[in-house]
N, C-alpha and C positions, 0 to 999 in steps of 0.2 A: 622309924618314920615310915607312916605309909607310901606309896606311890600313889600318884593322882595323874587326871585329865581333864583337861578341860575344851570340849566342842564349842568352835566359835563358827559364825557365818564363812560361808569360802568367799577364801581372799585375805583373810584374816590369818595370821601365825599366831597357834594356842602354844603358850610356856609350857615349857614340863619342871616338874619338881623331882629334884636329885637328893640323893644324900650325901651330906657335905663331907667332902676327902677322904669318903672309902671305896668311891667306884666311879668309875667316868659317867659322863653325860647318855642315858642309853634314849638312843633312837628307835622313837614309839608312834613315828608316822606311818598310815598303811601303802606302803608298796606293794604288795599284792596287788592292791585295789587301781591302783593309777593304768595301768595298761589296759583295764576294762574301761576304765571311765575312757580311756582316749579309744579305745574302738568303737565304743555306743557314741564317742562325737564323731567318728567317720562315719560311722554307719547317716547318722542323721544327716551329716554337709552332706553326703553321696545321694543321699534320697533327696533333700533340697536342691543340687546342683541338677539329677534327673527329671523332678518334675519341672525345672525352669526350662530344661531344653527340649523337652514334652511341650510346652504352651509356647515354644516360638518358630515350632512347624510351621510350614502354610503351606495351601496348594488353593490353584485355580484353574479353571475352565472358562474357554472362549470361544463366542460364541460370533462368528465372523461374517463378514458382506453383506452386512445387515445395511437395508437404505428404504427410503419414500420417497416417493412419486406423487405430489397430487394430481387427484382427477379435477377434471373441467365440466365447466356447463357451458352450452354453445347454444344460439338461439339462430336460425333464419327463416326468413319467409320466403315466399314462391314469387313475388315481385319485387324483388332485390331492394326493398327498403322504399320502393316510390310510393305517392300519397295514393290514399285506399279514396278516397272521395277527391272530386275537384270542379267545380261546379261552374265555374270560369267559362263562359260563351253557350254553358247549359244552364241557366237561373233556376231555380227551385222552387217548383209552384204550389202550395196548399197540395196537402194531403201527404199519400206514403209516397218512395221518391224512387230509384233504381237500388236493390236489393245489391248489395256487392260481399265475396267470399273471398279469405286471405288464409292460406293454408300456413300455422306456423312451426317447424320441425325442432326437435329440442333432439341435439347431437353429441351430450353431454355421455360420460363414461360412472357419474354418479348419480344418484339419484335425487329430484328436484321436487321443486314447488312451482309450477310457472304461474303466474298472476298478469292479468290484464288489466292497465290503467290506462288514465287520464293525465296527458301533462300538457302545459307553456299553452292555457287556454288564455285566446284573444280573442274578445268581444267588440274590439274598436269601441266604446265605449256605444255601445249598442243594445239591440235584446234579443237578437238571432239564437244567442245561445240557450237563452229558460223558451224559447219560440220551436225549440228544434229540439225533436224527443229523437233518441237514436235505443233502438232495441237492438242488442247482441247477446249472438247465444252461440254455444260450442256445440260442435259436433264428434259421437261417439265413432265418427269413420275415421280414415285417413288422407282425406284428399275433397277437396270442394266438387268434385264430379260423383265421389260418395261419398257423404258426408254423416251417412247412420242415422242416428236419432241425435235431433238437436233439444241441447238444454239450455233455459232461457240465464244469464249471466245479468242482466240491465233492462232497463226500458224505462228510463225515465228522461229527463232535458238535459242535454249540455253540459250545462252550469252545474245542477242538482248530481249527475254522476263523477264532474270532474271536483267536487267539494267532496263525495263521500269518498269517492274511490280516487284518489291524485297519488298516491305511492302504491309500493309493492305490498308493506303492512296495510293496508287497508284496499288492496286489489281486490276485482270484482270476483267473488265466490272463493272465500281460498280453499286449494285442496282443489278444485274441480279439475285440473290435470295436475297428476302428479307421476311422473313419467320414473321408469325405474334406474334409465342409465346402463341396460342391460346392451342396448341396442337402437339405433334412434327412431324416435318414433313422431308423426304429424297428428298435428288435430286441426279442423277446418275452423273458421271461425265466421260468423255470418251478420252483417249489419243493416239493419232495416233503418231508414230516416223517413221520417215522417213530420212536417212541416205545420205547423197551427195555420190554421184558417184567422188571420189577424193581421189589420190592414200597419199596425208597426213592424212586422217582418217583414217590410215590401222594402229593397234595397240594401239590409243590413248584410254583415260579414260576421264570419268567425273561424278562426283557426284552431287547431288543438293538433297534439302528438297521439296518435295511441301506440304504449308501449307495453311491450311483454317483458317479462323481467322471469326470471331463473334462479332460485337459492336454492343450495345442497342440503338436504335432507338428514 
């Protein structure tokens, strides 16, 4: 009788075939071979266990007393906020009327947009206001005693300025100062009234704000 083998999947025990009652069971599994197999699986778990504790390094850098500050915009004038016009026991008679300059200083540490508007117009329900043209213009100096070269901002009535230009988004010339915040810096500003020849503005009123307004650039 020949000797035989038979290779099954691992995991699997292959029979062996003996012959019958003249020689014991002969053991024909390779032993040689098992102490290679069980190094090449160390080898592999040690390379497995190294590259896991390879990917769960970590380092970091900080980066510290890191903070902000915002900068401001700050607006005043040179007559601490009192009315630029007031006509009160001085009536206003047909034609141009006293010329008045209001220097206004932007103190801001950023750099801005200032715009000049029209607000909270009161007509009494009158017509002083489309009666009454008011021309305003900027000057390239710094102070109403030099005030550079003026550029014209407005000149038209009341009503008709305080309709186009009543907020800061629609302020009269945008851009025409726009101040860097390096340092504070004035611009003069100068208002011509001028009064219609028209016997319905005999007795009327009218109030309004002008405000300068400041947004960060």
């Amino acid at each position: 009788m020949n000797w035989t083998r038979r290779l099954r999947a691992p995991g699997v025990t292959a029979p062996l075939a003996v012959r019958p009652e003249t020689s014991p069971v002969a053991d024909v599994r390779p032993r040689a071979k098992l102490p290679a197999a069980l190094v090449a699986g160390m080898v592999v778990s040690a390379g497995l266990v190294w590259q896991a504790s390879h990917a769960s390094l970590e380092d970091t850098v900080t980066n510290q007393g890191d903070s902000w500050q915002s900068g401001i915009v700050a607006l005043t004038d040179d007559d601490n906020g009192a009315a630029l016009f007031t006509s009160f026991g001085t009536d206003l008679a047909p034609g141009t009327g006293s010329t008045k300059c209001i220097a206004v200083t932007y103190a801001g540490d950023v750099a801005a947009d200032v715009r000049l508007y029209l607000a909270r117009l009161d007509d009494h329900g009158e017509e002083l206001d489309t009666l009454l043209t008011m021309r305003i213009d900027i000057g390239s100096g710094s102070s109403c005693a030099s005030p550079g070269n003026w550029t014209q901002l407005s000149d038209t009535d009341l009503r008709a300025t305080a309709n186009s230009a009543g907020t800061w988004a629609a302020g009269l010339t945008p851009g025409a100062w726009s101040p860097s915040g390096d340092q504070p810096e004035t611009r003069p500003y100068r208002f011509i009234p001028t009064l219609a020849d028209d016997n319905a503005a005999q007795g009327d009123q009218v109030e309004l704000d002008f405000v300068w307004e400041a947004h960060s650039t």
